[in-house]
Backbone as CSV, one residue per row, in Angstrom:
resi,resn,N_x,N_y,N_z,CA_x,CA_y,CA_z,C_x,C_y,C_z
1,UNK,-7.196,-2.417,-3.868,-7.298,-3.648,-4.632,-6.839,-4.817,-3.780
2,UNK,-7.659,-5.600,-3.857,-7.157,-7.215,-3.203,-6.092,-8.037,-3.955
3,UNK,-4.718,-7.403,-3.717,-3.543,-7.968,-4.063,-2.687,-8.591,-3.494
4,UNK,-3.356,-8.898,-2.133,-2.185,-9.822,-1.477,-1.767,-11.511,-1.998
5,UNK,-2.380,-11.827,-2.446,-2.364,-13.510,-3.039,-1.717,-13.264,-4.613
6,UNK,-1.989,-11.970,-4.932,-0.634,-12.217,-6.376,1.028,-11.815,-5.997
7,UNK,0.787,-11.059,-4.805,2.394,-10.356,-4.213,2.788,-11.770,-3.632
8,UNK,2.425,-12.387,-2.971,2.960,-13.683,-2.284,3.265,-14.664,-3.309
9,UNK,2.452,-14.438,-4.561,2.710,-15.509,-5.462,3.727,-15.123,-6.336
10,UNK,4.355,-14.003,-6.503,5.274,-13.070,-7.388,6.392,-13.300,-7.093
11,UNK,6.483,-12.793,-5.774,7.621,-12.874,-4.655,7.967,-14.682,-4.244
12,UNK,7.126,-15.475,-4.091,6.876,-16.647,-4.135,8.582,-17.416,-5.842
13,UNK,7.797,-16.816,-6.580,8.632,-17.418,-7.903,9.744,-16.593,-7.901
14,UNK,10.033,-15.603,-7.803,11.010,-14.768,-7.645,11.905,-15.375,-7.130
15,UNK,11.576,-15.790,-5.767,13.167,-16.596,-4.691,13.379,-18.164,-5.681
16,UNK,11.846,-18.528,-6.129,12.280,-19.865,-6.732,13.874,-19.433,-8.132
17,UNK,12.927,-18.333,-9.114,13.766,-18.127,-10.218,15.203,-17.972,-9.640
18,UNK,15.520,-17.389,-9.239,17.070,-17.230,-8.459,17.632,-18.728,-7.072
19,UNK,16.789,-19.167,-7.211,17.380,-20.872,-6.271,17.186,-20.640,-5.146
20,UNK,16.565,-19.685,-4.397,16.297,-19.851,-3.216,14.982,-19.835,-2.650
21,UNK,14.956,-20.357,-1.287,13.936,-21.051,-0.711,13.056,-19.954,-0.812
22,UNK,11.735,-20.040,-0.633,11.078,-19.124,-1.015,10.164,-18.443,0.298
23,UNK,10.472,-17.498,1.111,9.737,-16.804,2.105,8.020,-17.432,2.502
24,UNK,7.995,-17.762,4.035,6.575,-17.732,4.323,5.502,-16.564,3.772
25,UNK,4.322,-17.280,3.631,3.429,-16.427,2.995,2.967,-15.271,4.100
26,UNK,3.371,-15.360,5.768,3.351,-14.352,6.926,4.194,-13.682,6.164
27,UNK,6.140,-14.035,6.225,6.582,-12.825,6.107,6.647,-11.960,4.710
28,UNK,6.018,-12.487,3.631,6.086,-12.177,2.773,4.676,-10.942,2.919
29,UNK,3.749,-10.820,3.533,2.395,-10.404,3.559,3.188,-9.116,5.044
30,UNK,4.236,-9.531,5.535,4.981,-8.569,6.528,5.127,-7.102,6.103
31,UNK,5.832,-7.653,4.468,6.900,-6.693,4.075,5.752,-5.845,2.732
32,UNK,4.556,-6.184,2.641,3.447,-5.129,1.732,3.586,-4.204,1.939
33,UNK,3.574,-2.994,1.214,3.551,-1.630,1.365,5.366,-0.919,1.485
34,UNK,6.176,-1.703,1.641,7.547,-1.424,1.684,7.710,-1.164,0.098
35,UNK,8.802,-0.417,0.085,9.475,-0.321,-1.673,9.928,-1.686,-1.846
36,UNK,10.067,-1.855,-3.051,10.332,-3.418,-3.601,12.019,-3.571,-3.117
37,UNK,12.669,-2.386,-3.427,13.776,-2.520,-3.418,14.058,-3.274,-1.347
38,UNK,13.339,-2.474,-0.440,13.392,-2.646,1.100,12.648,-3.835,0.859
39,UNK,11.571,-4.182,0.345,11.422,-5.628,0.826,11.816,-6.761,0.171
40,UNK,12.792,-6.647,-0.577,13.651,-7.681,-0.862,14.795,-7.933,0.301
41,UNK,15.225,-6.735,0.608,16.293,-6.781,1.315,16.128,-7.280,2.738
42,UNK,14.551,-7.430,3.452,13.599,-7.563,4.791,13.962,-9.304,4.703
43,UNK,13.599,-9.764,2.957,13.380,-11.251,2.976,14.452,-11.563,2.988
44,UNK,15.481,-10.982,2.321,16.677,-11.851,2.138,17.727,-11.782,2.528
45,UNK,18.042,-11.264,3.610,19.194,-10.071,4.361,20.491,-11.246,4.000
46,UNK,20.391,-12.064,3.395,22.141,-13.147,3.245,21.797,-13.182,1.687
47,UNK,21.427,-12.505,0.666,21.876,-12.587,-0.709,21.657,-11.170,-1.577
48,UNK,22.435,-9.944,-0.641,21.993,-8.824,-1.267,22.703,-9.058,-2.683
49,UNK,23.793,-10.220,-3.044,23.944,-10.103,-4.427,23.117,-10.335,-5.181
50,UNK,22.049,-10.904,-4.673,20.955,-11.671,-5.608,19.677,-10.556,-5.836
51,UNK,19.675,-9.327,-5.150,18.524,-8.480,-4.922,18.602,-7.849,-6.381
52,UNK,18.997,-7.071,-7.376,18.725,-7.167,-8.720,17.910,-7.869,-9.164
53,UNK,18.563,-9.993,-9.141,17.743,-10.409,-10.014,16.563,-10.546,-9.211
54,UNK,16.179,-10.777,-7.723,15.175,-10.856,-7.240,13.854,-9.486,-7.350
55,UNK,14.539,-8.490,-7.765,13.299,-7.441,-8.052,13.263,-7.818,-9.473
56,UNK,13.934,-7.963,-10.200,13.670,-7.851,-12.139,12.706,-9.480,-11.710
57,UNK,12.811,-10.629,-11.288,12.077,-11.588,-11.582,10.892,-11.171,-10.952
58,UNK,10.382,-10.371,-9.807,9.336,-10.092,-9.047,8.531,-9.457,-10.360
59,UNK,8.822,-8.753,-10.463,8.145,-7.681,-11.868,7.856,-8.298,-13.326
60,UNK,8.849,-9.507,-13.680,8.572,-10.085,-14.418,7.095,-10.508,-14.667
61,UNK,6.936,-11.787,-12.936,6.031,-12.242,-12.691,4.663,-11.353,-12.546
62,UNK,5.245,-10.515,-11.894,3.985,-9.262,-11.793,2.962,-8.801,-12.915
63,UNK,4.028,-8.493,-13.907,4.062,-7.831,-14.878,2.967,-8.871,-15.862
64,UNK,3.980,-9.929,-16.309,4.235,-10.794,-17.138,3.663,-12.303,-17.291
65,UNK,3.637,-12.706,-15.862,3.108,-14.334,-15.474,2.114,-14.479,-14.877
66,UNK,2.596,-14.185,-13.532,1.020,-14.358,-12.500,0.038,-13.622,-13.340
67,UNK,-1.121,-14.690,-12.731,-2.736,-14.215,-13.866,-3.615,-14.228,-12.509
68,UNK,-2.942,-14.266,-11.454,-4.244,-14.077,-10.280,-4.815,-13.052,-10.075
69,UNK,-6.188,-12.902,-9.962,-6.820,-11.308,-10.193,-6.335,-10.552,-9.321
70,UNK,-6.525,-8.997,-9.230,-6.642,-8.226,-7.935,-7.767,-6.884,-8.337
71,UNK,-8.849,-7.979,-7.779,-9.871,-7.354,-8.000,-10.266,-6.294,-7.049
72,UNK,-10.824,-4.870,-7.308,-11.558,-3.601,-6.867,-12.376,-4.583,-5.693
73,UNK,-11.536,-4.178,-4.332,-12.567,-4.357,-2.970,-13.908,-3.765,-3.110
74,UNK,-15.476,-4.679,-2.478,-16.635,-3.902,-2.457,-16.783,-2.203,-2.226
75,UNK,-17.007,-1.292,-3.121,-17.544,-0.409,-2.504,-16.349,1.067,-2.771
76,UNK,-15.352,0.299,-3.366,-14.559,1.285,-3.488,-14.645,2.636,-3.894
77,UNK,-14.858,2.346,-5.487,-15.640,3.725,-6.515,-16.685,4.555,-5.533
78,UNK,-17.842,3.618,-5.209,-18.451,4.386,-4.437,-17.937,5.463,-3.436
79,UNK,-17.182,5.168,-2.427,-16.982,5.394,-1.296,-15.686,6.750,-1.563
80,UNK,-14.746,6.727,-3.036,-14.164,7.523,-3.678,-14.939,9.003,-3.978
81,UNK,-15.775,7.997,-4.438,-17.185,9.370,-5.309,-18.081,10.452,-4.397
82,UNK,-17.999,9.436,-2.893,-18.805,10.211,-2.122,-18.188,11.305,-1.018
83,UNK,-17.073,10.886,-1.151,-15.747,11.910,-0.377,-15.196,12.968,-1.389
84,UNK,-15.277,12.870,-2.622,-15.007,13.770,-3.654,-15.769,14.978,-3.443
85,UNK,-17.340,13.908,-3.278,-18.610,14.925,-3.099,-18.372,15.911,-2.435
86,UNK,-18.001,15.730,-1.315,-18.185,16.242,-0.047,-16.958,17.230,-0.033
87,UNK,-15.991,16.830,-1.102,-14.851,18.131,-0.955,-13.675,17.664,-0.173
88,UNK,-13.751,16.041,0.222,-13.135,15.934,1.139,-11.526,16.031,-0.439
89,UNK,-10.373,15.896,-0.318,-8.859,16.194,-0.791,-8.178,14.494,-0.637
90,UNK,-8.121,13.929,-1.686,-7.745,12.479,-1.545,-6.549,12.337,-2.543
91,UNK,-5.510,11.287,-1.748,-4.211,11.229,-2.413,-3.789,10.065,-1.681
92,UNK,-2.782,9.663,-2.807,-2.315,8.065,-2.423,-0.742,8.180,-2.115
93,UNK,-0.439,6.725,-1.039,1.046,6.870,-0.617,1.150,5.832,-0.471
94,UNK,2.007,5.265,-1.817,2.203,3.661,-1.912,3.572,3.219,-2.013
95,UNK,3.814,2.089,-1.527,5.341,1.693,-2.398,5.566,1.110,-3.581
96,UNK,4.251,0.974,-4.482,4.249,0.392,-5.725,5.253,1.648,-6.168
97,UNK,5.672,1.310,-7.218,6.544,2.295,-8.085,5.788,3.451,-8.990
98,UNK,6.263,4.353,-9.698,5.619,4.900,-10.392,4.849,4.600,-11.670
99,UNK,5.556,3.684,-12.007,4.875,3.054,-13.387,3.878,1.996,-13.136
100,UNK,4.243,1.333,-11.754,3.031,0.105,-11.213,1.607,0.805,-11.108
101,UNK,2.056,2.157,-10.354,0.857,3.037,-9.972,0.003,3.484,-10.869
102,UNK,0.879,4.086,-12.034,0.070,4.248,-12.781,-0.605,3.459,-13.581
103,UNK,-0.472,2.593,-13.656,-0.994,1.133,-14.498,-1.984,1.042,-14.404
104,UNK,-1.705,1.002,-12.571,-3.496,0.195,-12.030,-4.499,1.991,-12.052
105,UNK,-3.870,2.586,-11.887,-5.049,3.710,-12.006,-5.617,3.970,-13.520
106,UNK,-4.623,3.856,-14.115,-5.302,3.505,-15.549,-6.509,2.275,-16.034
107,UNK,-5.955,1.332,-15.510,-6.564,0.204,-15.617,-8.175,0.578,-14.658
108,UNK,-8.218,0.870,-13.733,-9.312,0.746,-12.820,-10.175,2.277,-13.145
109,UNK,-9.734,3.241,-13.711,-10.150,3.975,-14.129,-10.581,4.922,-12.855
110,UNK,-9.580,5.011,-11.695,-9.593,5.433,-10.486,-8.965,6.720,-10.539
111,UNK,-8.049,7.091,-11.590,-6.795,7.990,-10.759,-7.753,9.689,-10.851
112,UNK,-8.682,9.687,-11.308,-9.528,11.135,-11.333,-10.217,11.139,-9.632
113,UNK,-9.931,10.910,-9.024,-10.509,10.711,-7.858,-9.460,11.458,-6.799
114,UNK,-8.029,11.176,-7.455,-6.939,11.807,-6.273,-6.450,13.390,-6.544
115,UNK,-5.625,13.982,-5.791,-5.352,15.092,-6.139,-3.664,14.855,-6.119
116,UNK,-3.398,14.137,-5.537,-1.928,14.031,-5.887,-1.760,12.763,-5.379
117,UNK,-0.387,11.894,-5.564,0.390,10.638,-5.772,1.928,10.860,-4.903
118,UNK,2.141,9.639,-4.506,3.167,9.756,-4.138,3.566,7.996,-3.885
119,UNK,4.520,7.897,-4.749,5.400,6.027,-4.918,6.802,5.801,-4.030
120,UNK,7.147,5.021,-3.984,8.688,4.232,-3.414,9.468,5.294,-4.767
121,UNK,9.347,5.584,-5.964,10.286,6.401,-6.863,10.155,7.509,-6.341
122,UNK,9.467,8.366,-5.609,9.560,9.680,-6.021,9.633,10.418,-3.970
123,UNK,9.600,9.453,-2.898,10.126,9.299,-1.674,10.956,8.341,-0.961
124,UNK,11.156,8.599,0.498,11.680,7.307,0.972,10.252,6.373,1.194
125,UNK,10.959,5.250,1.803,10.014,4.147,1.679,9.385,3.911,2.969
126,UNK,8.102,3.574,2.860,6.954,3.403,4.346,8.453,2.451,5.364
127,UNK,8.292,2.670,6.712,7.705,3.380,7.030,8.121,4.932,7.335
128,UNK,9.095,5.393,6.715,9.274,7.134,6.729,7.739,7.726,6.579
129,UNK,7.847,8.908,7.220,6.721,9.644,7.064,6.824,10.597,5.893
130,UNK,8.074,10.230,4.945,8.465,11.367,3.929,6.960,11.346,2.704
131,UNK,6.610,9.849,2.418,5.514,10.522,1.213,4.126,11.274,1.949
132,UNK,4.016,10.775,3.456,2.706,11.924,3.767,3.205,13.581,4.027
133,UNK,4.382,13.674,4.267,4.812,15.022,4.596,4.990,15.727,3.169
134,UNK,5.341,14.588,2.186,5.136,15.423,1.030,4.162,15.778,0.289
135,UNK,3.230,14.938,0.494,1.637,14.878,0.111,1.067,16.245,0.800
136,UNK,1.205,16.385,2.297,0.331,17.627,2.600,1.420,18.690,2.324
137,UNK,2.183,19.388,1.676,3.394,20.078,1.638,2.517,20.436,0.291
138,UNK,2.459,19.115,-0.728,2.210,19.519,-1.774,0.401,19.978,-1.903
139,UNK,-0.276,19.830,-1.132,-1.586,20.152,-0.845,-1.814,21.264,-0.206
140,UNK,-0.904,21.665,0.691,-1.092,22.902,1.083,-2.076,22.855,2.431
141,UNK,-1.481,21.581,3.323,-2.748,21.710,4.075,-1.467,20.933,5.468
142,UNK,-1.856,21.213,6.552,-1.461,20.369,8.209,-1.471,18.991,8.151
143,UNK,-0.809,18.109,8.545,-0.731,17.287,8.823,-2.134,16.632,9.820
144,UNK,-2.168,17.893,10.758,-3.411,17.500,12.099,-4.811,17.423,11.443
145,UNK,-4.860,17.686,9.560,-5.914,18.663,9.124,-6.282,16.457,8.248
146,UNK,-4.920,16.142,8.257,-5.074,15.097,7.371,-5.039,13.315,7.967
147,UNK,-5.810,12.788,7.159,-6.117,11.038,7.592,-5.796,10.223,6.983
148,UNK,-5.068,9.316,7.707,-4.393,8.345,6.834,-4.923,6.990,6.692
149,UNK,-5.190,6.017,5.712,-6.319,5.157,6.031,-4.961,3.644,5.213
150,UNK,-4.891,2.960,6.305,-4.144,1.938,5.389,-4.482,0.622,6.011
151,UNK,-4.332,-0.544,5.469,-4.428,-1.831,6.075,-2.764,-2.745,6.427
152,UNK,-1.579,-1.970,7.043,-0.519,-2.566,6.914,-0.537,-1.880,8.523
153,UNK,0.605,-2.374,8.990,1.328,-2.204,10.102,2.255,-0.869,9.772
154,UNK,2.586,-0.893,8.699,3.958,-0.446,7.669,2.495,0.882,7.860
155,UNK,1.698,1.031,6.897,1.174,2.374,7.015,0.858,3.127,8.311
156,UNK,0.195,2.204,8.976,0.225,3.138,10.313,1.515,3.147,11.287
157,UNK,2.565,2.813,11.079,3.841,3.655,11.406,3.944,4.302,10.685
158,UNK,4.249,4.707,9.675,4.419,5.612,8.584,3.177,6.749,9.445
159,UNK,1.979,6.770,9.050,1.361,7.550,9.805,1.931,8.138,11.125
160,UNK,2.157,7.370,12.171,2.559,7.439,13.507,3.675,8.285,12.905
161,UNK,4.502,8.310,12.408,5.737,9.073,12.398,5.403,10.635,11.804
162,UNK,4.883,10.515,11.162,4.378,11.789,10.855,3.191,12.536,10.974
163,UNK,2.559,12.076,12.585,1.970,12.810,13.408,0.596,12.991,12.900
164,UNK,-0.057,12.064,12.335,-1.136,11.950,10.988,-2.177,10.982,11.855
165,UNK,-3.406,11.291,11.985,-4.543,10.224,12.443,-4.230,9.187,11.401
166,UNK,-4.946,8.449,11.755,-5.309,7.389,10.610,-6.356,6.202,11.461
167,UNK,-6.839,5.552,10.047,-7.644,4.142,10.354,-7.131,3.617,9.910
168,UNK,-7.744,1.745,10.062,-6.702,0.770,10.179,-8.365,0.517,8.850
169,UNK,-7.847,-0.504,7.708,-8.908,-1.150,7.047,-8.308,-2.546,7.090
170,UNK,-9.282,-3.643,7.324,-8.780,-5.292,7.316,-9.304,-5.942,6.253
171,UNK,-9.677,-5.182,5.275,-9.855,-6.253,3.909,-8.567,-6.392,3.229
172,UNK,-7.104,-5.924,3.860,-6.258,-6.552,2.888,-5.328,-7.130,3.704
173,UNK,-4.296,-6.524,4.071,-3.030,-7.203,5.222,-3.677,-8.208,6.456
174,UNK,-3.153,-6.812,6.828,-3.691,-7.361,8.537,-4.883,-7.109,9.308
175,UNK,-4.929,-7.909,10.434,-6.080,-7.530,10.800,-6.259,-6.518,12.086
176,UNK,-7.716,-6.688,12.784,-7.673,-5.351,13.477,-6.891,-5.560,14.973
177,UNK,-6.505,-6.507,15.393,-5.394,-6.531,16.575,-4.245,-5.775,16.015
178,UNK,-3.518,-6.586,15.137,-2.593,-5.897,14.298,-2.267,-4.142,14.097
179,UNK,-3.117,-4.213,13.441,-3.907,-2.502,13.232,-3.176,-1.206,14.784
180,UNK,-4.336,-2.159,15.823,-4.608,-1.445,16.535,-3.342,-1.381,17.565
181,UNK,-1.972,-1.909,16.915,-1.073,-1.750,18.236,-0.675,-0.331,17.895
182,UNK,-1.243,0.710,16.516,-0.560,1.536,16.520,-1.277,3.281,16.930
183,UNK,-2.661,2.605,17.513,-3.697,3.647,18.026,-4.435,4.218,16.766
184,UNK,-4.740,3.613,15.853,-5.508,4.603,14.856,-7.135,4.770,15.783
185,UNK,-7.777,6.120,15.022,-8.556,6.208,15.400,-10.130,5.144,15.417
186,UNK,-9.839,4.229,15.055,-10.886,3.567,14.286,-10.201,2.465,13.253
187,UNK,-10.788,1.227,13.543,-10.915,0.253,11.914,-11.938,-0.885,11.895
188,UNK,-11.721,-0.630,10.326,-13.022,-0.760,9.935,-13.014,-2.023,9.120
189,UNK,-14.022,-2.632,8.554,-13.854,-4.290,8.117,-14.391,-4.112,6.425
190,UNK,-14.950,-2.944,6.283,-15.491,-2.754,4.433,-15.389,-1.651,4.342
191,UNK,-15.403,-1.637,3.047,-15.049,0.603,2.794,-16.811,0.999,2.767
192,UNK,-17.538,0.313,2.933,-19.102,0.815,3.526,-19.037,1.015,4.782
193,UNK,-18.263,0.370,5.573,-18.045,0.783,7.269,-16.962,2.165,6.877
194,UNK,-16.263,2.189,6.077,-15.589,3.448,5.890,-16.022,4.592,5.602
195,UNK,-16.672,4.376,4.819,-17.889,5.493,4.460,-18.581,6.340,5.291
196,UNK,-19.071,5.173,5.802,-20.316,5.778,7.379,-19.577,6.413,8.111
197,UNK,-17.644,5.545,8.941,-17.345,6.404,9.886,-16.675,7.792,9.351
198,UNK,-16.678,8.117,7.684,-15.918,9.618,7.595,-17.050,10.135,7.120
199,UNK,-18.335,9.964,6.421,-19.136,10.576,6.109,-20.219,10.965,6.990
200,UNK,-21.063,9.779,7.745,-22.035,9.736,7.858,-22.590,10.593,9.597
């Protein structure tokens, strides 16, 4: 989902609600894919007293205020449906929380597509390699056997640490310089270029 312009805007009111200055929209777009709890602490390393109210107002806004969409990138469903086909074993490793996660898979009507989940609640936080080691642990399958596909810096260390290929995608974070300081095999600019390079 294309959520970077509501996280910047969340996080944005968050430092306002609590009186402080409010993080560049770089480092705020830095710290994506971290647990909420680690990227509060990335932005604000001089008010860990304030990190409480700065996650309860983030979520507020999340939750509650911001109305900016985060609309399904081109091609997604598709590109879900056609790796299912094929048998390929798909599972997610996010730092949204457990209840965020499930929201949007509810909402998008996505979560029949994965075989297992893994949030910032239920591991440590990117970039540990703990939710992919628990993902193939709980799959029953090698690490060398599995691909990790993220658009953060944060995922492909996370990858890198736990010895996992991966591609870099640039429809959300960063882009493919970025990407590529961490050797993925490949990245790609639409999940139709994604498609082709795991399917086709």
């Amino acid at each position: 989902m294309d959520s970077v312009t509501k996280i910047v805007n969340c996080m944005h009111q968050a430092a306002v609600s609590c009186g402080l200055e409010p993080p560049s929209d770089e480092a705020i777009k830095n710290i994506i894919g971290l647990s909420l709890e680690h990227a509060v602490a990335t932005l604000f390393p001089d008010n860990a007293n304030l990190y409480p109210d700065l996650i309860a107002g983030y979520k507020h806004q999340y939750k509650h205020v911001d109305v900016t969409p985060t609309p399904l990138f081109a091609d997604v469903e598709l590109t879900l449906a056609r790796l299912k086909a094929k048998g390929v074993i798909l599972a997610v490793a996010t730092g949204k929380s457990r209840a965020g996660l499930e929201r949007l898979l509810t909402e998008t009507k996505l979560g029949h597509y994965f075989s297992a989940t893994r949030t910032s609640d239920d591991a440590q936080s990117k970039p540990s390699p703990d939710m992919l080691l628990q993902l193939v642990k709980e799959l029953n399958i090698d690490s060398a056997e599995a691909l990790m596909i993220g658009d953060t810096k944060i995922d492909m260390a996370m990858a890198q640490a736990a010895q996992m290929d991966r591609v870099g995608v640039t429809m959300g974070v960063h882009n493919a310089a970025h990407l590529s300081e961490f050797e993925p095999l490949a990245t790609v600019d639409s999940y139709q270029q994604l498609s082709t390079l795991l399917l086709d």
